[in-house]
FISE-720567 format. One record per residue (C-alpha): residue in three letters; x, z, y. Coordinates in steps of 0.05 Angstrom, whole numbers, padded with zeros to 5 digits, always signed. Each point is the difference from the previous one (the first is absolute). Layout:
! FISE-720567
ALAXZY;...
***
This chain:
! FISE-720567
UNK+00732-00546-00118;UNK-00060-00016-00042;UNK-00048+00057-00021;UNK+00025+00016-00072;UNK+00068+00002+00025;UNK-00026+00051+00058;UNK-00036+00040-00064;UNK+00064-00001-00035;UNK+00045+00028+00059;UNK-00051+00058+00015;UNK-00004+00026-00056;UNK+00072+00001-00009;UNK+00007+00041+00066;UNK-00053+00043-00025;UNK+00043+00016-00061;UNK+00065+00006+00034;UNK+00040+00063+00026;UNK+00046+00004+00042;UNK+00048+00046-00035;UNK-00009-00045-00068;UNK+00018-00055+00045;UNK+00058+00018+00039;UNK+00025+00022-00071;UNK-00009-00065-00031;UNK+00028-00032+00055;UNK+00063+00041-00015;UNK+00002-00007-00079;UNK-00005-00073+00013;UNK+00046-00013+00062;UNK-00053-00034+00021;UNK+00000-00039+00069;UNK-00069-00013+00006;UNK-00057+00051+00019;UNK-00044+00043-00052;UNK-00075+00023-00009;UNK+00027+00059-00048;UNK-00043-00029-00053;UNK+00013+00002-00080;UNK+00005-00045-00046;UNK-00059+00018-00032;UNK-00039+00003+00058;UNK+00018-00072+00025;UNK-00022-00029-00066;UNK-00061+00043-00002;UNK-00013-00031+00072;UNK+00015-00074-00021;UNK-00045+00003-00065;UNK-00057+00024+00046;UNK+00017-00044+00050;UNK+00001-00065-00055;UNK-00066+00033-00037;UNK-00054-00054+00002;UNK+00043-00036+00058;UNK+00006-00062-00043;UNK+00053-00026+00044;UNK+00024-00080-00017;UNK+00073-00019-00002;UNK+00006-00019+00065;UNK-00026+00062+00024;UNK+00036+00047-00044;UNK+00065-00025+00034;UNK-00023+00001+00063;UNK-00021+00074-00003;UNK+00067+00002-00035;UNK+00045-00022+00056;UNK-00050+00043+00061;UNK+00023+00058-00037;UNK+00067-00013-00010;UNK+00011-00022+00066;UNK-00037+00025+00057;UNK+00008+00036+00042;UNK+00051-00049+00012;UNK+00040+00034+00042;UNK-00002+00065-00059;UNK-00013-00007-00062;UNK-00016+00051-00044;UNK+00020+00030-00065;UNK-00068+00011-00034;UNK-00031-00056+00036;UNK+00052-00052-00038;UNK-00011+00044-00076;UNK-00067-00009+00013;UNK+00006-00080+00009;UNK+00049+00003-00067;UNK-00058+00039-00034;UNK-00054-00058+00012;UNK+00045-00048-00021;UNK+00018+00032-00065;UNK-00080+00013+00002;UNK-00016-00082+00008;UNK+00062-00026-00041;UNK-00055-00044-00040;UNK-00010-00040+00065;UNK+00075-00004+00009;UNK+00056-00048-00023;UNK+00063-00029+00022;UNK-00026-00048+00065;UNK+00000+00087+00024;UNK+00067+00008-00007;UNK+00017-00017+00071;UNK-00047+00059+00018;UNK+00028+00039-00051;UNK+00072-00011+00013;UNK-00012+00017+00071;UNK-00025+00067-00017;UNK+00061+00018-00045;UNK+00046-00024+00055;UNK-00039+00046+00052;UNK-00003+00062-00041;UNK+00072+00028-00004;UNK-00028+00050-00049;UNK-00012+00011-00072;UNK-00059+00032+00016;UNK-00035-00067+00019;UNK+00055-00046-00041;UNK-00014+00028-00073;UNK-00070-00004+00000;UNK+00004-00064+00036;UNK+00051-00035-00042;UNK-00013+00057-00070;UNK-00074+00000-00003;UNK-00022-00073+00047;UNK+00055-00046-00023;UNK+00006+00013-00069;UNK-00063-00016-00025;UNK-00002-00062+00044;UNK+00062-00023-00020;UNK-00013+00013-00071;UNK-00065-00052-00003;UNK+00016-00044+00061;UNK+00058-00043-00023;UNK+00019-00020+00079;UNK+00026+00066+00009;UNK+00059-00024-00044;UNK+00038-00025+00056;UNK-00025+00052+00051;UNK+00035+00054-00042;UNK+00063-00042-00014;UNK+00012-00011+00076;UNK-00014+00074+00008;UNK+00048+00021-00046;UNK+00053-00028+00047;UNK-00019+00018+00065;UNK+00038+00037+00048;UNK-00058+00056+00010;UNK+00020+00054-00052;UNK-00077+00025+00005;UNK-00019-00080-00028;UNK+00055-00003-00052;UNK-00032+00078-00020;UNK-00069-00044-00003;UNK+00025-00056-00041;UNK+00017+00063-00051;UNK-00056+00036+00000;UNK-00045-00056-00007;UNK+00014-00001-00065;UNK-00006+00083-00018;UNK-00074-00012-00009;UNK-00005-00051-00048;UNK+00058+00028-00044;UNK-00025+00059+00003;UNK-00060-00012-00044;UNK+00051-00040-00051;UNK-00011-00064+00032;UNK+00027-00029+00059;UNK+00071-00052+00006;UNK+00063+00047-00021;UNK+00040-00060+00007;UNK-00007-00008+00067;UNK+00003+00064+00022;UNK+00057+00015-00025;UNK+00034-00063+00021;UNK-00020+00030+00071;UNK+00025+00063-00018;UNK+00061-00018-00031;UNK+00021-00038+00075;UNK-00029+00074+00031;UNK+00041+00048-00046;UNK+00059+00010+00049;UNK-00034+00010+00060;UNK+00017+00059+00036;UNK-00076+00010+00032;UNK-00041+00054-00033;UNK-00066-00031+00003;UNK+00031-00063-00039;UNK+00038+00047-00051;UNK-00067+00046-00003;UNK-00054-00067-00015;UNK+00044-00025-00058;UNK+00008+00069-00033;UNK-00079+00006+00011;UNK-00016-00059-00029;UNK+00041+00005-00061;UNK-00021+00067-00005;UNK-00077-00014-00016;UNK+00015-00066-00038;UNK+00049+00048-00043;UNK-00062+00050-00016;UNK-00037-00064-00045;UNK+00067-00042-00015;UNK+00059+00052+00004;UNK+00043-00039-00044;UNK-00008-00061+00047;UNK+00014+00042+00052;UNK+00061+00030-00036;UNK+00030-00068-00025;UNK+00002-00021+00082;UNK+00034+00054+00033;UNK+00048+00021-00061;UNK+00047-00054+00024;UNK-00016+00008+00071;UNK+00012+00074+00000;UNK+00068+00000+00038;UNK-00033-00042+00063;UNK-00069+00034+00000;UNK+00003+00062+00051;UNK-00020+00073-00020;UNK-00067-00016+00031;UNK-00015-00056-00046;UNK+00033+00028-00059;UNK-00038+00075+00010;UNK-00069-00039+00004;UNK+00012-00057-00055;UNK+00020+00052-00054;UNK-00061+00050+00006;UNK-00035-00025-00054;UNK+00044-00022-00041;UNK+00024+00033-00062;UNK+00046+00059+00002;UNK+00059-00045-00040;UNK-00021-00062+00045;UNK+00017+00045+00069;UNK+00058+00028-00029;UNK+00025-00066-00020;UNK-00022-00031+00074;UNK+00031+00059+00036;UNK+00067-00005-00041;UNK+00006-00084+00014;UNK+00006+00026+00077;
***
């Protein structure tokens, strides 16, 4: 384990506790060990930990994948947010020749915990200005790994959030998605449409009005939240 990582895994053990973690090993069904340490914490421990550390691509991945993956034999929780944090940190030095590194992480996590920020807050941007992420997401979209078809969503959440982003394709995703009977699928497309509905609600509407009947009550209770009160009622009637 190289020094920074070492830095990086103390200080996370120094924040832990042991009730916090046996808790959020609980919340999270989580199969993997815990430090006990926030949220907060781990990024205020990963900022330090990057301050003045002027770390190189190369390097920024392989700190990366030492704390996502050792100890080998158990990996932990905070240890693997951490290594999403720093790469959300150095997403300027990233592109889509990552996405095997990437993809690896999402297919390890088997948690929204690490798979939103991973796919919500790493993904999206990258996708949005690094055009070979085109066919990353499509072949996502259609995997048999619910967690990567929920990244192939909320890739986009970002971007079309802020009024920008490619509705077309995310809905064409979520439009194949609607039926599915797993939460975390129904949840992402609701989300999604959700915050692109609070700058472009009648976008929003003009979707899911016809697609009202095969959009679950998950979807439908998310997508309609900002809409107008005539818009829900007129959503909510169509199922």
């Amino acid at each position: 384990m190289s020094p920074l990582a070492e830095v990086v895994d103390r200080k996370l053990r120094e924040r832990g506790t042991r009730e916090r973690a046996q808790k959020e090993k609980s919340y999270l069904k989580s199969e993997i060990d815990h430090y006990g340490a926030s949220v907060p914490d781990t990024r205020s421990v990963v900022r330090a930990a990057l301050r003045g550390a002027d770390l190189r691509h190369d390097e920024a991945i392989d700190l990366a994948r030492q704390l996502w993956t050792e100890p080998s034999d158990n990996p932990v929780h905070e240890r693997r947010l951490a290594a999403t944090m720093m790469l959300i940190h150095m997403q300027d030095h990233l592109g889509a020749s990552d996405t095997q590194v990437i993809e690896g992480f999402l297919r390890e996590a088997r948690t929204w915990a690490l798979v939103d920020p991973l796919a919500g807050d790493l993904v999206g941007p990258l996708s949005e200005r690094d055009p070979g992420f085109d066919p990353v997401l499509e072949r996502w979209a259609v995997d048999d790994d619910f967690w990567i078809r929920r990244s192939a969503l909320l890739a986009h959440l970002r971007p079309l959030r802020t009024g920008r982003g490619d509705f077309d394709r995310f809905t064409r995703f979520a439009d194949e998605m609607l039926r599915e009977k797993e939460f975390f699928i129904r949840k992402a497309i609701g989300w999604v449409l959700r915050d692109t509905a609070k700058k472009r609600p009648d976008l929003v509407f003009d979707w899911i009005l016809p697609r009202a009947h095969r959009a679950s009550g998950v979807t439908i209770r998310e997508a309609v939240k900002p809409l107008s009160q005539e818009q829900r009622d007129a959503v909510l009637a169509a199922r």
